[in-house]
N, CA, C and O atoms as a GROMACS GRO file, in nm:
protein
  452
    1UNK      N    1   1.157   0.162   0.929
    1UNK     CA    2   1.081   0.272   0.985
    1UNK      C    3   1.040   0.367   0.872
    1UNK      O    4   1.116   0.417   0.789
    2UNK      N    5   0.921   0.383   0.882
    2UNK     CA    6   0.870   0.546   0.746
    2UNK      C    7   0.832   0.620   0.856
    2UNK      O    8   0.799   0.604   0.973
    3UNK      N    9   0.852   0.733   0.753
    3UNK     CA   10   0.826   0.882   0.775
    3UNK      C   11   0.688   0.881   0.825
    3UNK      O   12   0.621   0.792   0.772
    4UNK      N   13   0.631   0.945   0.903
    4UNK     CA   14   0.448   0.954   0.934
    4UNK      C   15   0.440   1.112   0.897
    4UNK      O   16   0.534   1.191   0.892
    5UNK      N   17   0.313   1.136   0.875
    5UNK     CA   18   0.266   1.251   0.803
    5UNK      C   19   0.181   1.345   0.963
    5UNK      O   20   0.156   1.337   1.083
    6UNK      N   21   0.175   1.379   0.912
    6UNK     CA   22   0.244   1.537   0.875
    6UNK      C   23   0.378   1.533   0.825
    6UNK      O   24   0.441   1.428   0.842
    7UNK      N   25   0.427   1.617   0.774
    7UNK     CA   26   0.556   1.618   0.707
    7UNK      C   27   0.603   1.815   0.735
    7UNK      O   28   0.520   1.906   0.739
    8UNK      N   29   0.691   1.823   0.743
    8UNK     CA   30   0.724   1.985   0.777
    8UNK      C   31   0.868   1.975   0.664
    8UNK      O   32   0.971   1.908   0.657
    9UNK      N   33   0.811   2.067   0.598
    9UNK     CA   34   0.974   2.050   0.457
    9UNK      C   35   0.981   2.190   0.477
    9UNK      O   36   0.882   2.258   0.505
   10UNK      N   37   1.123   2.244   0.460
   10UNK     CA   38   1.238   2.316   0.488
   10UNK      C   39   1.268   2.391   0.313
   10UNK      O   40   1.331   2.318   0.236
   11UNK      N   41   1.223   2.530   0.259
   11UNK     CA   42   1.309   2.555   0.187
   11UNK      C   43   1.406   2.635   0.200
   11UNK      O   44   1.420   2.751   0.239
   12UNK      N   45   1.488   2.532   0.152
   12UNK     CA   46   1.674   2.629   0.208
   12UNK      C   47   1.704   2.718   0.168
   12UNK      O   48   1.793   2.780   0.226
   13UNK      N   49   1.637   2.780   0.031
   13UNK     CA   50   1.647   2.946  -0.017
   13UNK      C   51   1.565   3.062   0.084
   13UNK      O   52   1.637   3.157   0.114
   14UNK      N   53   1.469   3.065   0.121
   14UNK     CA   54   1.351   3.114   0.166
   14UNK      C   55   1.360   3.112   0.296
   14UNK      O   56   1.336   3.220   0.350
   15UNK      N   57   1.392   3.013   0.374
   15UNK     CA   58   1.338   2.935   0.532
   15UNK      C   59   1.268   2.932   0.542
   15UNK      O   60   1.233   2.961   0.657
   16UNK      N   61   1.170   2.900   0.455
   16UNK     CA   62   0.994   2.898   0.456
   16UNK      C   63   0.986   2.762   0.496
   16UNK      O   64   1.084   2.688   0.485
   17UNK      N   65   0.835   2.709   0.560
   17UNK     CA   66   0.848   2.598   0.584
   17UNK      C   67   0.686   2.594   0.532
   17UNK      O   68   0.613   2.692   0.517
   18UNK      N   69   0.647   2.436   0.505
   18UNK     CA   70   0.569   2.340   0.504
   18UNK      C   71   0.463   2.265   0.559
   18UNK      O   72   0.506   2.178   0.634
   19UNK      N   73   0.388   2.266   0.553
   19UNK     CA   74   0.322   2.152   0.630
   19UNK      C   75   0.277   2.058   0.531
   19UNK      O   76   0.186   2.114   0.470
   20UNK      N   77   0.293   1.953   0.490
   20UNK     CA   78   0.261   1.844   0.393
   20UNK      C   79   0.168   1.721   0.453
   20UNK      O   80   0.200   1.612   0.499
   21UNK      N   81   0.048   1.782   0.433
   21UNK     CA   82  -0.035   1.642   0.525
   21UNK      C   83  -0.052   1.540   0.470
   21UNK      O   84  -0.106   1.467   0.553
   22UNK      N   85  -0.037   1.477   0.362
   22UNK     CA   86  -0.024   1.343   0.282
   22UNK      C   87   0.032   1.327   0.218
   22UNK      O   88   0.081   1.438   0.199
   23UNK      N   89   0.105   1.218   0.106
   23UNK     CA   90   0.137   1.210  -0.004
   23UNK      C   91   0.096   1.281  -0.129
   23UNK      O   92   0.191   1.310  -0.201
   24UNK      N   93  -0.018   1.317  -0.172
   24UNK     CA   94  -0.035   1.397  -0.276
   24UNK      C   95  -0.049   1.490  -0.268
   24UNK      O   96  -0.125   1.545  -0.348
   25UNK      N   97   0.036   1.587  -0.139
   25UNK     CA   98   0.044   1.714  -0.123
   25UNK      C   99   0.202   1.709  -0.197
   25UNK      O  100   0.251   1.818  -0.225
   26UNK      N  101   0.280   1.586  -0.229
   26UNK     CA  102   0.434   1.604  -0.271
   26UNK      C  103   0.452   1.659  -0.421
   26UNK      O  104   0.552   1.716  -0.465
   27UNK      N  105   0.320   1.626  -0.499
   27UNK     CA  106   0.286   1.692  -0.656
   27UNK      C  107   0.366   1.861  -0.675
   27UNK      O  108   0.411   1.896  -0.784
   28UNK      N  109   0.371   1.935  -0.571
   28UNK     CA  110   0.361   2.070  -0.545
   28UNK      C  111   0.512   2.106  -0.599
   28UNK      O  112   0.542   2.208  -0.660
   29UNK      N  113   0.619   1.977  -0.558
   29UNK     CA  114   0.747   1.966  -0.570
   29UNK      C  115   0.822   1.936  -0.701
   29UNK      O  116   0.831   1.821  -0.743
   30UNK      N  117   0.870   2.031  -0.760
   30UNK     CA  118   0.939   1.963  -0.904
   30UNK      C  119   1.062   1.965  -0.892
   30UNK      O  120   1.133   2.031  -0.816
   31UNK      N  121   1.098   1.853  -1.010
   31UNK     CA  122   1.201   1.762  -1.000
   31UNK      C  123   1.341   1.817  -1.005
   31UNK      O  124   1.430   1.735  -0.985
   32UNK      N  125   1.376   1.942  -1.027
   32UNK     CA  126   1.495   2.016  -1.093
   32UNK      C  127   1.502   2.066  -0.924
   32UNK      O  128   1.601   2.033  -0.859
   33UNK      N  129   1.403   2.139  -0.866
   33UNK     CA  130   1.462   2.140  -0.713
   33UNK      C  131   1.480   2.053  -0.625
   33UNK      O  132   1.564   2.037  -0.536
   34UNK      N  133   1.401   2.004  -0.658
   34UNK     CA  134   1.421   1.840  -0.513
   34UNK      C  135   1.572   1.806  -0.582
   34UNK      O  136   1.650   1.832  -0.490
   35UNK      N  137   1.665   1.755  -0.714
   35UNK     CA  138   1.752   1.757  -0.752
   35UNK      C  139   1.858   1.835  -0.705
   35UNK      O  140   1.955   1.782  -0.648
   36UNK      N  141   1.848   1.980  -0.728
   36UNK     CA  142   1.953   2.063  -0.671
   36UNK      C  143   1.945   2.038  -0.472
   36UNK      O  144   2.053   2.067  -0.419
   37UNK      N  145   1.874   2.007  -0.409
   37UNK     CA  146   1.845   1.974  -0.313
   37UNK      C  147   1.823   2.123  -0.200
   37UNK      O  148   1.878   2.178  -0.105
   38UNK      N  149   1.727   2.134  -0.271
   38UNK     CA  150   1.679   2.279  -0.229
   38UNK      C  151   1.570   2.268  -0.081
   38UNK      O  152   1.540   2.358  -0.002
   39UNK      N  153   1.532   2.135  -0.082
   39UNK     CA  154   1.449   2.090   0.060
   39UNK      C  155   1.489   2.031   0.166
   39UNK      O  156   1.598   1.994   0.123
   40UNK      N  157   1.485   1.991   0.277
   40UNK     CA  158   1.520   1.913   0.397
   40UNK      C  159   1.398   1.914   0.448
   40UNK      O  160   1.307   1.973   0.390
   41UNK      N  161   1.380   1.844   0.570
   41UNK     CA  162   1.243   1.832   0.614
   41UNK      C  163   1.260   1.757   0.757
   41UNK      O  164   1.356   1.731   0.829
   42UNK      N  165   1.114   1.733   0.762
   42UNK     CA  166   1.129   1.639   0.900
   42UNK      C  167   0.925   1.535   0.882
   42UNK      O  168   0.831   1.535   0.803
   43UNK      N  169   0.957   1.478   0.990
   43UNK     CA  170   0.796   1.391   0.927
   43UNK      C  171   0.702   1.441   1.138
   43UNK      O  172   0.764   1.522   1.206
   44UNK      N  173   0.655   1.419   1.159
   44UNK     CA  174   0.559   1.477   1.283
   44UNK      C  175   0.681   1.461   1.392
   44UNK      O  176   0.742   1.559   1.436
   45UNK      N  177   0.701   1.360   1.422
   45UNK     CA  178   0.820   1.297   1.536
   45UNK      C  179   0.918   1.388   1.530
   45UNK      O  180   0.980   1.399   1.636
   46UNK      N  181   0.959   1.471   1.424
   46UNK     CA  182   1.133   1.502   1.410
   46UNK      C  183   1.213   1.435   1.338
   46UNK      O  184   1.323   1.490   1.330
   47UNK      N  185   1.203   1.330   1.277
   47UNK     CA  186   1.271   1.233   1.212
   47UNK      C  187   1.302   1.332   1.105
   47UNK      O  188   1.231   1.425   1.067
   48UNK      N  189   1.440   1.291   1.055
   48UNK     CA  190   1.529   1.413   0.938
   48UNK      C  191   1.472   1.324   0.829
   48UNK      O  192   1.480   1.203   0.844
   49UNK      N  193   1.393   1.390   0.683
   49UNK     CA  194   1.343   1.318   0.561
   49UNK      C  195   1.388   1.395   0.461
   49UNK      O  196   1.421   1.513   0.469
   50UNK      N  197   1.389   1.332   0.375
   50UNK     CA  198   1.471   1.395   0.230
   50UNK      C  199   1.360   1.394   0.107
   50UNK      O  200   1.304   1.286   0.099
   51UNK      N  201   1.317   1.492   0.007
   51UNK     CA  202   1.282   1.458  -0.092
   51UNK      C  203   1.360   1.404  -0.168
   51UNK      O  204   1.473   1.451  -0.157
   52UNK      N  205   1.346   1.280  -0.279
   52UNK     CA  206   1.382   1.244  -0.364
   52UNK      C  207   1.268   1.242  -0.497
   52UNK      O  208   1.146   1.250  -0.497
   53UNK      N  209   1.372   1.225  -0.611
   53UNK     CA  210   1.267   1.237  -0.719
   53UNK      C  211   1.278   1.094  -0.790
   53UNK      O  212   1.385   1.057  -0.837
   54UNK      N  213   1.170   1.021  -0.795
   54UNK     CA  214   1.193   0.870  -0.852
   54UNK      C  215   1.137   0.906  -0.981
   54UNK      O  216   1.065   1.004  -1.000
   55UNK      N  217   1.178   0.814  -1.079
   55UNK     CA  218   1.142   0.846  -1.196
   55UNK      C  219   1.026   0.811  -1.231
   55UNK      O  220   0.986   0.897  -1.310
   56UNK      N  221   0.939   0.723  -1.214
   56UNK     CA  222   0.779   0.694  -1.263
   56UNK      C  223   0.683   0.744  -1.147
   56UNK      O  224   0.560   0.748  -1.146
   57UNK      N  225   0.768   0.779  -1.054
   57UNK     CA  226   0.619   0.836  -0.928
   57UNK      C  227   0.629   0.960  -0.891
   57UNK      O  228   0.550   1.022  -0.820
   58UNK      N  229   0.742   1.003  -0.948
   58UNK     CA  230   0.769   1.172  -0.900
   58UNK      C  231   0.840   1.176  -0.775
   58UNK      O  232   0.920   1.091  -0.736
   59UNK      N  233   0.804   1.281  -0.716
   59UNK     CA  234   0.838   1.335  -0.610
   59UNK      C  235   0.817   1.219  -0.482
   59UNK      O  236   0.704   1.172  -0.485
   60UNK      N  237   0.886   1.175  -0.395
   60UNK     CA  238   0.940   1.068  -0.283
   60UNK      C  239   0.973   1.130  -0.183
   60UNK      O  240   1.019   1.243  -0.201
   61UNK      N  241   0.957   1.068  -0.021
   61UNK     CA  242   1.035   1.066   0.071
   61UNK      C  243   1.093   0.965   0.109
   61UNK      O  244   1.060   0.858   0.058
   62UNK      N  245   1.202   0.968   0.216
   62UNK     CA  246   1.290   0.888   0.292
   62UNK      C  247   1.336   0.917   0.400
   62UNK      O  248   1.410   1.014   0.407
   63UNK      N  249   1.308   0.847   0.504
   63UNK     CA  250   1.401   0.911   0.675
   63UNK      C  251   1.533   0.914   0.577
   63UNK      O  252   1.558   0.858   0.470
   64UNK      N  253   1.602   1.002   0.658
   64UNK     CA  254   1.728   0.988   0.649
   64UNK      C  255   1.799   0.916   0.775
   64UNK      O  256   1.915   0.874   0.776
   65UNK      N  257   1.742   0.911   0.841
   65UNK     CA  258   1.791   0.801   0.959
   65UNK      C  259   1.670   0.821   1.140
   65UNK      O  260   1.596   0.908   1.185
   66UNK      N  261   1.694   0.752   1.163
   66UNK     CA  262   1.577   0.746   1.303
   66UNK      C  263   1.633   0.845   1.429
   66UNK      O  264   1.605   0.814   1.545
   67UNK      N  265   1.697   0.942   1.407
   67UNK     CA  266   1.706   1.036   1.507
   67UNK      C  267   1.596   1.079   1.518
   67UNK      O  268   1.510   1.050   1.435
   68UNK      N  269   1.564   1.185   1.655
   68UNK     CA  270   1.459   1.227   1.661
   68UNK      C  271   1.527   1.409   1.626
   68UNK      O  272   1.613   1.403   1.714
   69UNK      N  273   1.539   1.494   1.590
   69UNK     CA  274   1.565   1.648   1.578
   69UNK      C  275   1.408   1.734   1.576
   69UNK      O  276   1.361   1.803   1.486
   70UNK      N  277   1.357   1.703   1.696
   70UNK     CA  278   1.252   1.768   1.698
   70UNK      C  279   1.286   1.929   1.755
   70UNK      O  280   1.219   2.029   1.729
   71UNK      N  281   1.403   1.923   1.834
   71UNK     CA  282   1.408   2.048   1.852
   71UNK      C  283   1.443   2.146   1.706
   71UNK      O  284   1.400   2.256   1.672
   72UNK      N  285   1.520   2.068   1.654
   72UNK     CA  286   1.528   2.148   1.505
   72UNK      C  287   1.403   2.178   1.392
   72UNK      O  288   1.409   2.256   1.297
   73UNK      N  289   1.314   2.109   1.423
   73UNK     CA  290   1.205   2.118   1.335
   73UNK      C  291   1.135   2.244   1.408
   73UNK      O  292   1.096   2.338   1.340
   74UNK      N  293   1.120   2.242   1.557
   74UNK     CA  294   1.054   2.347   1.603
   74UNK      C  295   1.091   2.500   1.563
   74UNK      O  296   1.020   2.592   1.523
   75UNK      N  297   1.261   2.489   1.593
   75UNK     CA  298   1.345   2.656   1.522
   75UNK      C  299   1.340   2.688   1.425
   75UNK      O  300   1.350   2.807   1.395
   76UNK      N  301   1.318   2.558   1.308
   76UNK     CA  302   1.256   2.623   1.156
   76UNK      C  303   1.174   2.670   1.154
   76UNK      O  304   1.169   2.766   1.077
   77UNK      N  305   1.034   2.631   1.248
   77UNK     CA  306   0.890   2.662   1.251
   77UNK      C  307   0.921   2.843   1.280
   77UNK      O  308   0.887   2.932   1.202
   78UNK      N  309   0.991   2.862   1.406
   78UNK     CA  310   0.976   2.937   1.480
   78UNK      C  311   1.084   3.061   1.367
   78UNK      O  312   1.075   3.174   1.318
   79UNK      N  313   1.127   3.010   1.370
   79UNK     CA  314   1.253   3.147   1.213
   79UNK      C  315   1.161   3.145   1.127
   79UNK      O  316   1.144   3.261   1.092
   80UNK      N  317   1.064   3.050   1.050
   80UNK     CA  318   0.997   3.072   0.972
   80UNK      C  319   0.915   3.195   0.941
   80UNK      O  320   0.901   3.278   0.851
   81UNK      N  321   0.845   3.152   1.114
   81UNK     CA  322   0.748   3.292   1.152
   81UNK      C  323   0.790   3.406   1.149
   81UNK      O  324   0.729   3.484   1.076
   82UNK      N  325   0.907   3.455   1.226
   82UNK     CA  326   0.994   3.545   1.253
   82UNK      C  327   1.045   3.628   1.143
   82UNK      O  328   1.056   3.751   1.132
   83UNK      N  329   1.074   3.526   1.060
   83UNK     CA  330   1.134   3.583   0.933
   83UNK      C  331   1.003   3.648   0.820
   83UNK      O  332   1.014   3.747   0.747
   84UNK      N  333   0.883   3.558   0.833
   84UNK     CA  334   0.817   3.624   0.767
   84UNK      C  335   0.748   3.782   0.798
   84UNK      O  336   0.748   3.875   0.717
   85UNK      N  337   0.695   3.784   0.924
   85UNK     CA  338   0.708   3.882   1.031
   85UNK      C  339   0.792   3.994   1.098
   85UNK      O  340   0.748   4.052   1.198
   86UNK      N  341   0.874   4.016   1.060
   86UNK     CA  342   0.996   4.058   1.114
   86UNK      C  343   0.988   4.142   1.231
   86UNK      O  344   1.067   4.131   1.325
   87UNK      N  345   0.871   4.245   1.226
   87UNK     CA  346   0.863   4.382   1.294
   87UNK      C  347   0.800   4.333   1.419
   87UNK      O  348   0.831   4.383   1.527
   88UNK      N  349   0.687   4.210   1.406
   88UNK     CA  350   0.660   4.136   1.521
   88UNK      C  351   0.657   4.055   1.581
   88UNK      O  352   0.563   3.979   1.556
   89UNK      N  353   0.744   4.017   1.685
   89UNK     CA  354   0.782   3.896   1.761
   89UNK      C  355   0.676   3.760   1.685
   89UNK      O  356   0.578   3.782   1.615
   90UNK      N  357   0.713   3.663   1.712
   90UNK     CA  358   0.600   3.564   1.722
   90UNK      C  359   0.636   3.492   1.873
   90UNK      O  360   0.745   3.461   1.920
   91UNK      N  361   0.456   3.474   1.947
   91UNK     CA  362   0.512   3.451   2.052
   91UNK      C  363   0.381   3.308   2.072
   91UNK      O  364   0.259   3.325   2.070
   92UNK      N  365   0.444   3.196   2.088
   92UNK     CA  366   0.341   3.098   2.127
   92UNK      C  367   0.324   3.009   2.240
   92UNK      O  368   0.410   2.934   2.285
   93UNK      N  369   0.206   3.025   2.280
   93UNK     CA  370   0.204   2.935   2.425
   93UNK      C  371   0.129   2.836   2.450
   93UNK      O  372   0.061   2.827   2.552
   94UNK      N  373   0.137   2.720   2.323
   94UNK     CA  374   0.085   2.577   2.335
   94UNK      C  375   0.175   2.532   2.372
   94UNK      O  376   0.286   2.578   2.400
   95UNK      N  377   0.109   2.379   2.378
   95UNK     CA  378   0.209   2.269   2.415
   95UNK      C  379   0.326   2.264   2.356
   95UNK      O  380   0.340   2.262   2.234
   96UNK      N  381   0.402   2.262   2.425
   96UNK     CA  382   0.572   2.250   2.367
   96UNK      C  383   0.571   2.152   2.264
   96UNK      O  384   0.604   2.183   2.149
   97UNK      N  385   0.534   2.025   2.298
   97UNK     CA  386   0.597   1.944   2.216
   97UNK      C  387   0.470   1.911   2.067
   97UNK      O  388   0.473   1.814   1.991
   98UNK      N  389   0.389   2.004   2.066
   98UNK     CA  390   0.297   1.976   1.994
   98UNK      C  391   0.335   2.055   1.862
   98UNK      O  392   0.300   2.173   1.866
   99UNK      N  393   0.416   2.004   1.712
   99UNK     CA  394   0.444   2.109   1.605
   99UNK      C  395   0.354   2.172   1.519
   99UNK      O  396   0.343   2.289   1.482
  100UNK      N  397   0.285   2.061   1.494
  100UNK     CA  398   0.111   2.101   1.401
  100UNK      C  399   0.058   2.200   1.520
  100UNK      O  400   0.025   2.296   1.452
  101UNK      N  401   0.036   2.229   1.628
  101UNK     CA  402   0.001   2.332   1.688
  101UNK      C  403   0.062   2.461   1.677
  101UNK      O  404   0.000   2.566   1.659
  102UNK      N  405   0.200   2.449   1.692
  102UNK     CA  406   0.329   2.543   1.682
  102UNK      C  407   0.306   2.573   1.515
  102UNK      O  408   0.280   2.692   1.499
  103UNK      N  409   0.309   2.505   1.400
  103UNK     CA  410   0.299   2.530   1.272
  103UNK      C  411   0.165   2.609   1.269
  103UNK      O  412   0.174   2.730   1.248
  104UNK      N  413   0.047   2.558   1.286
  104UNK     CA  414  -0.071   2.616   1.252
  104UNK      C  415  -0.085   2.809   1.351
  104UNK      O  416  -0.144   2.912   1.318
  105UNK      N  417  -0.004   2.775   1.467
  105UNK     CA  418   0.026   2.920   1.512
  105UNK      C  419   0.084   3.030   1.428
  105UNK      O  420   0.040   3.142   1.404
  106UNK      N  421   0.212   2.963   1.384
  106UNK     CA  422   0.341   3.065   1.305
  106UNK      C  423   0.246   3.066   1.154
  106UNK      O  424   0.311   3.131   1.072
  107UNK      N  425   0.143   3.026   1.106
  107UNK     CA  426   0.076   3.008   1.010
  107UNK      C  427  -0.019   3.144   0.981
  107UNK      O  428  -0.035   3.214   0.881
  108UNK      N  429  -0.078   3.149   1.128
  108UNK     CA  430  -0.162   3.228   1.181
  108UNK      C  431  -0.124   3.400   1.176
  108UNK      O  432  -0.176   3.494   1.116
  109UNK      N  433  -0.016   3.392   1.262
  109UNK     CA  434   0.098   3.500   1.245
  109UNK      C  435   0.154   3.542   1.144
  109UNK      O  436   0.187   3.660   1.132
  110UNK      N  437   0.175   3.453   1.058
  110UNK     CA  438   0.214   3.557   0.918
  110UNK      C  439   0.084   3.588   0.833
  110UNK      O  440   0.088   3.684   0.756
  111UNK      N  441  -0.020   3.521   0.841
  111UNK     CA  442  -0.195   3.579   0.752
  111UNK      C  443  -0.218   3.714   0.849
  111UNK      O  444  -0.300   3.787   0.794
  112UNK      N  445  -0.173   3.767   0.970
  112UNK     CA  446  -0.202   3.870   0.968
  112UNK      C  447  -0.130   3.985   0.998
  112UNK      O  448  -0.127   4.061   1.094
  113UNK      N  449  -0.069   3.978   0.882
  113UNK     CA  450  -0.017   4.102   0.809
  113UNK      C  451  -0.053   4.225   0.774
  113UNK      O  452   0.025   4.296   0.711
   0.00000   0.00000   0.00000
């Protein structure tokens, strides 16, 4: 099983999150953090993915296994917003299960600042 793109990566300093729509959006990532393991992620489904750093191609993903944790990908989205925002709620009323909708919302919400 691979990861499918969209990709939503997790930084664990920040709680900032991601949206990674292809492979050569992974360039962005250098090798000393993906190392210290400063990312977690998820791929559209929820599936848990890991950066890795290969040595002749750079920056890599990998499921980490075929669960689905879509509810967890959504609460990053949603702390993301929150956190960037603080003073104002973020409040969204698309489709539940839709994250690129939910992402491009909490996206929305922090540009207007």
């Amino acid at each position: 099983m691979e990861a499918r793109y969209p990709l939503f990566i997790l930084e664990k300093d920040d709680l900032s999150v991601r949206m990674i729509k292809d492979s050569n959006e992974l360039g962005w990532y250098e090798q000393i953090d993906i190392e210290e393991g400063l990312y977690a992620g998820w791929d559209v489904f929820g599936h848990p993915i890991e950066l890795y750093w290969e040595r002749k191609m750079g920056p890599q993903i990998r499921l980490v296994n075929d669960s689905q944790q879509i509810d967890k990908l959504k609460e990053a989205v949603l702390n993301y917003a929150n956190l960037a925002r603080p003073k104002i709620p973020f409040v969204y009323s698309g489709t539940e299960d839709d994250v690129v909708a939910l992402y491009k919302a909490a996206e929305e919400h922090i540009k207007r600042r």
